[in-house]
C-alpha positions in Angstrom: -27.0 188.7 130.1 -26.7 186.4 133.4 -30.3 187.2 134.4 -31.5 185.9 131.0 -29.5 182.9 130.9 -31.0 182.3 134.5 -34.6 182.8 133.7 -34.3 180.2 130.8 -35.7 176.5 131.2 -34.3 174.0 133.2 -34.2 171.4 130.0 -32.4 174.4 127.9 -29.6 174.6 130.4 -29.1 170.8 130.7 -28.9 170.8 127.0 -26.0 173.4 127.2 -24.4 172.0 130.2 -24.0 168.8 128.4 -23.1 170.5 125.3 -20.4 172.1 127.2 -19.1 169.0 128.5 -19.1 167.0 125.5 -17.0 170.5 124.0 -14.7 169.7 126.8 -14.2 166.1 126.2 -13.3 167.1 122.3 -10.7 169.4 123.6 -9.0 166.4 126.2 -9.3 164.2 122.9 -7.7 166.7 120.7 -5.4 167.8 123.2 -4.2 164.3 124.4 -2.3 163.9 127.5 0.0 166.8 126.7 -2.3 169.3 128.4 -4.4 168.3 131.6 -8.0 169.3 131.4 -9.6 168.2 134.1 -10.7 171.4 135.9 -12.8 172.7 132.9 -14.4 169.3 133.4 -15.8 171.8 136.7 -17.5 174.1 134.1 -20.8 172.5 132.6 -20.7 171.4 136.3 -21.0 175.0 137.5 -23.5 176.0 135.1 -25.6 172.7 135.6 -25.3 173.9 139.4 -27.2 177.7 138.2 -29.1 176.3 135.4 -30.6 173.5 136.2 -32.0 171.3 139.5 -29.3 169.5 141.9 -30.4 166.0 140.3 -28.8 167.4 136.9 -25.8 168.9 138.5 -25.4 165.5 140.1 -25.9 164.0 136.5 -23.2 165.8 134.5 -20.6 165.5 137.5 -21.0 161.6 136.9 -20.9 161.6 132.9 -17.9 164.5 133.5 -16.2 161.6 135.4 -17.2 158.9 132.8 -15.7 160.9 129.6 -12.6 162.1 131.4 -12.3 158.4 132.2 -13.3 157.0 128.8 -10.5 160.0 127.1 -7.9 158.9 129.5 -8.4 155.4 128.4 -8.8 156.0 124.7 -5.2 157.3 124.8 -4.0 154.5 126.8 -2.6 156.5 129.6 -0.1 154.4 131.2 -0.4 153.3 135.5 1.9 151.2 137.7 -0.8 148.6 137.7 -4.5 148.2 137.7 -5.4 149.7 141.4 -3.5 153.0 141.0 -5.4 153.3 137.5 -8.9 152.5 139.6 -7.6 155.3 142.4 -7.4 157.8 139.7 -10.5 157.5 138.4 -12.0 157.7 141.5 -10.4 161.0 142.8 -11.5 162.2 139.6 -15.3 161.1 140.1 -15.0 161.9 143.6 -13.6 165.6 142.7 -16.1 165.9 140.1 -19.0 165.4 142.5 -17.8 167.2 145.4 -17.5 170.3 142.8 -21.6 169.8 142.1 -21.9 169.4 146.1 -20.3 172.6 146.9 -21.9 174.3 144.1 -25.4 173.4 145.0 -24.6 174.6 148.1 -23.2 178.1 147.4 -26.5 178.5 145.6 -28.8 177.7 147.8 -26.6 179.7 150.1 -26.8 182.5 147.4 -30.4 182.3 146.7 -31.6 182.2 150.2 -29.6 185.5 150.9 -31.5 186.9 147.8 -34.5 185.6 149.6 -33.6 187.5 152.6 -32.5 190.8 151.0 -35.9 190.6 149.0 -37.8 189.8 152.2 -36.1 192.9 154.0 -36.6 195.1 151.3 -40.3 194.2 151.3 -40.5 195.0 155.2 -39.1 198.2 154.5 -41.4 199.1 151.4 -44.4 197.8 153.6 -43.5 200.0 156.7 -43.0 202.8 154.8 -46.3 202.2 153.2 -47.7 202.3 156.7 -46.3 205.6 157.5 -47.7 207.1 154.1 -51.4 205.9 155.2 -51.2 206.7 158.9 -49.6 210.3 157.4 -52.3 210.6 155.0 -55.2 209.1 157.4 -54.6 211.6 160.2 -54.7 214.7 157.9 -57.3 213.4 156.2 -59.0 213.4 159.6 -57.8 216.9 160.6 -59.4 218.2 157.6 -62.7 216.2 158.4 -62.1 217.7 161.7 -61.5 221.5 160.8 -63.8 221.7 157.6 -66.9 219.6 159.0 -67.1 219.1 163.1 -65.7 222.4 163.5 -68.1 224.1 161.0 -71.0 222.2 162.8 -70.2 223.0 166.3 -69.8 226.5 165.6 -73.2 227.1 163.6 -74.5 225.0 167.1 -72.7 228.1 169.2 -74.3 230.5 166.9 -78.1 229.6 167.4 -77.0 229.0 171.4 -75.8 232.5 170.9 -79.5 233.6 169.2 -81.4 231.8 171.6 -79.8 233.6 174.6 -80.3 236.7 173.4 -83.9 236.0 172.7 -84.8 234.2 176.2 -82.8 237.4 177.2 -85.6 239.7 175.6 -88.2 237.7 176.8 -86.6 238.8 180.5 -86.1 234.3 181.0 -82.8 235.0 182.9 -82.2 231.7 184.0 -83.3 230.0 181.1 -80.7 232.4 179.0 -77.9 231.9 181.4 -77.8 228.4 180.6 -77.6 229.0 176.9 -74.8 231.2 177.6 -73.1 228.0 179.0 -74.2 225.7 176.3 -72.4 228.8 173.8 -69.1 228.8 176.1 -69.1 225.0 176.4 -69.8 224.7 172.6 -66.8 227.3 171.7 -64.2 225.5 173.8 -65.1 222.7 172.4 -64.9 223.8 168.7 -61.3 225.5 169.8 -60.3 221.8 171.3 -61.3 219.8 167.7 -59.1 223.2 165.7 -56.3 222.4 168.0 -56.6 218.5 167.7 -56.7 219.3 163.6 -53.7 221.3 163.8 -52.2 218.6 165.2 -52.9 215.8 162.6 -52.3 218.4 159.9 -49.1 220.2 161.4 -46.7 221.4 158.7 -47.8 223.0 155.5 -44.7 225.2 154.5 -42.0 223.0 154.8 -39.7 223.3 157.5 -40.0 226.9 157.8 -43.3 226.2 159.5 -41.9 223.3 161.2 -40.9 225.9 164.4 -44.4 227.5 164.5 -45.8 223.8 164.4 -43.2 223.0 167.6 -44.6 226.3 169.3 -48.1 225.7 168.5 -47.6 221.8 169.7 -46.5 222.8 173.0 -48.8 225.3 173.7 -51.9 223.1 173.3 -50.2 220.2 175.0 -49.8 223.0 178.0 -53.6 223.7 177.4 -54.9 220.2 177.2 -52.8 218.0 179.6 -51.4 219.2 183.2 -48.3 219.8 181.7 -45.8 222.9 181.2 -44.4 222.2 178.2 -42.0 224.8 176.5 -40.4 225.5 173.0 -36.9 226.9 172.1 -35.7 227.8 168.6 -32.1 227.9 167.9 -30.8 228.9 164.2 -33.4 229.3 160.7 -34.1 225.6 159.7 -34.3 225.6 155.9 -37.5 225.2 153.8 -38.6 223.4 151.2 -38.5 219.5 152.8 -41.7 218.8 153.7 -41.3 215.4 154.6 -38.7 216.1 156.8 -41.1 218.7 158.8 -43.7 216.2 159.2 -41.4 213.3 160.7 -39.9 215.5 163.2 -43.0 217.3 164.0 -44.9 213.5 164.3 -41.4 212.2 166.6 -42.0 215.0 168.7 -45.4 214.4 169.4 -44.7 210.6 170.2 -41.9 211.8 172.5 -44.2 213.9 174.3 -47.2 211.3 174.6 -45.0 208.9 175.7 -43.2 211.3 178.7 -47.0 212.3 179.8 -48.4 208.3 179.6 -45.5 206.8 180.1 -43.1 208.7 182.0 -45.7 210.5 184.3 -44.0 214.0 183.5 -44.6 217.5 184.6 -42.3 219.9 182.6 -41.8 218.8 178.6 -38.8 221.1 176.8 -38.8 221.2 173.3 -35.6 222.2 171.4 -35.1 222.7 167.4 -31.6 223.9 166.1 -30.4 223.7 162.8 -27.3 225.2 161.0 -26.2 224.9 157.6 -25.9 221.1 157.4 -28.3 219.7 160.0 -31.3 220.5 161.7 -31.4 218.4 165.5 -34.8 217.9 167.4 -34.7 216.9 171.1 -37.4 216.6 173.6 -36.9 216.1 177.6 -38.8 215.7 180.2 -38.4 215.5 184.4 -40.8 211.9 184.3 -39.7 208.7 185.5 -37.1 208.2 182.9 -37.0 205.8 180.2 -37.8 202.0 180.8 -37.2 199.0 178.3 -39.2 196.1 177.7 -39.1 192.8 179.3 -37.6 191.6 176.4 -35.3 194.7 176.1 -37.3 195.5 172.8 -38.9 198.6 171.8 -42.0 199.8 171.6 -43.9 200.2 168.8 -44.1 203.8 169.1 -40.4 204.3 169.7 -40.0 201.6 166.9 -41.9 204.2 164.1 -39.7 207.2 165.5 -36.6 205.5 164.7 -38.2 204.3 161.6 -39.0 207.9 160.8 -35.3 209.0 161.4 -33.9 206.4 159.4 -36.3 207.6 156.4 -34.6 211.1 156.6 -30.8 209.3 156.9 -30.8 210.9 160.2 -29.5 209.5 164.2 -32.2 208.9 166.3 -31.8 208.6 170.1 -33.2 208.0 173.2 -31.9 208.0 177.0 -32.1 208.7 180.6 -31.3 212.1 181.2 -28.3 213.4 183.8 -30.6 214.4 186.4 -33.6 212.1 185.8 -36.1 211.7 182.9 -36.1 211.5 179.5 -33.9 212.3 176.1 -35.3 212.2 173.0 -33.0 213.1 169.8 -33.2 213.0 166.4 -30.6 215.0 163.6 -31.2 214.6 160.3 -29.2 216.2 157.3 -30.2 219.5 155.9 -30.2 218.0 152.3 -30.0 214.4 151.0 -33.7 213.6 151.9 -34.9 210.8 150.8 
């Protein structure tokens, strides 16, 4: 009902304001000086205030004054003398238009909170719009990676293959042994793009594949980076949330690139635990520890992990470590996902 009566025309709520008013007046007529009626004078102010522009609330706090003035006269209301009559009906008009200046006020107060809370709310949608196609656009490029580079590179190692065994049979020795390089060179490289897939499409079965997707993560950071990096389960995480899976698994691998980049470290530990109510994720490292920004702000990487925690309603963390480098900690609730 109040939203409709907002979203009608300014002229409309003039026309009621002043309808209001005049109601008012009729009352203080009828009503004589008996009862005192000068605070609903305040109301077709109030709603002139929500209803219409200022300039109208400014206009029916003045005619407000007028017809309490013009009543209080019609009955003849009795002063000491002439001034104390003029004082009175100036407090009144003064009252009257103070009400209209503190209402304008408190709604442009009101609206420009409304303005923020809409503004904040749109940040939020947008950001989590970002996650959902930077989520999408990595395993979109894992597949691309898996189903067509893969595919390519090893039908490559296959006629590499053939073509050694035929220099082979032609007795070209050296001419095969470099096609048996070309063959091993081409299979690493087709095990490298599966392990980089893997990564951009981690978790498939909830997060009861979440700890194989930990364990496979820190095995091909191990293998690709000069790093030892190790992974410890402790407790059965629950499945079924597959959006929780992914932002841990994508927080974990932001914690790690940022202790090799960042943080210069040697030995990464990954840790997953999870009990009947919460599942926690933590991931240190021996690197240089953790450094703010100039301006004490956070990164942008650190920024979309705490993002990614406060989608799940969990507590993110992140802090120097007791005997040098790096904590990283999120716990999230088992259930309540959003």
């Amino acid at each position: 009902m109040f939203r409709f009566i907002s979203r009608q025309s300014k002229t409309l709520g003039f026309i009621e304001s002043l309808t209001l008013l005049f109601g008012i007046t009729w009352l203080d007529l009828a009503a004589g000086h008996q009862v005192s009626l000068v605070l609903f004078y305040t109301a077709p102010i109030v709603a002139a205030v929500w209803l219409c522009d200022n300039k109208s609330a400014y206009v029916i706090a003045g005619l407000a004054g007028v017809l309490w003035a013009w009543a209080d006269l019609v009955f003849g209301h009795s002063y000491s003398n002439s001034s104390v009559q003029g004082w009175e009906i100036a407090i009144r008009f003064a009252f009257f238009f103070l009400v209209a200046l503190a209402g304008v006020a408190t709604r442009e107060q009101y609206r420009s909170s409304q303005g923020r809370i809409a503004l904040l709310e749109e940040n939020e949608r947008l950001e989590k719009q970002i996650i959902e196609v930077s989520e999408y656009e990595q395993q979109r490029i894992g597949r691309d990676l898996h189903d067509g580079l893969c595919q390519f590179l090893a039908a490559i190692g296959c006629a590499a293959s053939a073509l050694k065994s035929d220099l082979e049979e032609r007795q070209l020795e050296q001419l095969a042994s470099k096609a048996g390089e070309i063959e091993r060179l081409l299979s690493e490289s087709v095990k490298e793009a599966r392990d980089l897939s893997h990564g951009l499409v981690p978790v498939q079965l909830g997060e009861a594949g979440l700890a194989a997707a930990l364990d496979e993560l820190a095995a091909t950071t191990s293998h690709l980076l000069p790093v030892d990096c190790t992974f410890e389960l402790a407790g059965t995480t629950a499945g079924g949330q597959n959006g929780k899976a992914t932002h841990l698994y994508r927080i974990a691998q932001e914690a790690i690139h940022n202790a090799t980049k960042h943080g210069k470290a040697s030995k990464i530990d990954i840790r997953l635990s999870a009990n009947a109510s919460a599942t926690s994720l933590s991931i240190s490292d021996d690197g240089i520890g953790f450094v703010r920004n100039e301006n004490g702000a956070d990164g942008v990487g650190i920024s979309i992990m705490r993002y990614r925690a406060n989608l799940m309603d969990g507590e993110f963390a992140i802090e120097s470590g007791s005997t040098g480098g790096t904590i990283v900690s999120c716990t999230v609730p088992t259930r309540g996902a959003r």
